[in-house]
N, C-alpha and C positions, 0 to 999 in steps of 0.2 A: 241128284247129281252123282255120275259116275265115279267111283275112287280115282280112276285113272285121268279122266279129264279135271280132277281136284290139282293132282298132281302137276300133269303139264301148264296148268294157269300158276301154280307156285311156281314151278321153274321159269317162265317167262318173267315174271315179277320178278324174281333176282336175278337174273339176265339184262332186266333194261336196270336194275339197281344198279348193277355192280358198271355197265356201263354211263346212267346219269350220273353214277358222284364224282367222277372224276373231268365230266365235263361240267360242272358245277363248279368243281374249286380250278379247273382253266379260267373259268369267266370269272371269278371273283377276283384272280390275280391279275388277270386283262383290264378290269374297270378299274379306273380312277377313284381313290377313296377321296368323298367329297371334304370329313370333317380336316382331312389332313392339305388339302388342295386351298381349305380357308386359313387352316393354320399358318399356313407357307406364305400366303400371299398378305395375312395380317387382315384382310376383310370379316371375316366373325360374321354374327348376325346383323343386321341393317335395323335398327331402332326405327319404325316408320310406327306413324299413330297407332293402327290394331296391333302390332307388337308392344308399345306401349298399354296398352291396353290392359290386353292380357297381362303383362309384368305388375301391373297396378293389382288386377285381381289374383293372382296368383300369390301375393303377400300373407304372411301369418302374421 
């Protein structure tokens, strides 16, 4: 591999970085955070049999 084509594969890498992360944290402030959307509404987890379950085996 050529030094110079080492080089412009670096710079493109930080080029889409520098523009993925801040379309990352757009989308993370756009989504609905779920645990706080259960919190609000008072719903929590749903106790159905295999959640039962699991909570039985999961005991120390």
């Amino acid at each position: 591999m050529d030094k110079k084509e080492a080089g412009q594969s670096r710079r493109d890498f930080l080029k889409l970085a520098g523009t993925a992360a801040p379309a990352a944290v757009a989308a993370a402030a756009l989504a609905p955070d779920s645990a706080e959307a259960a919190e609000a509404t008072g719903e929590g987890m749903r106790k159905t049999e295999h959640v039962k379950k699991y909570l039985e085996s999961a005991r120390f």
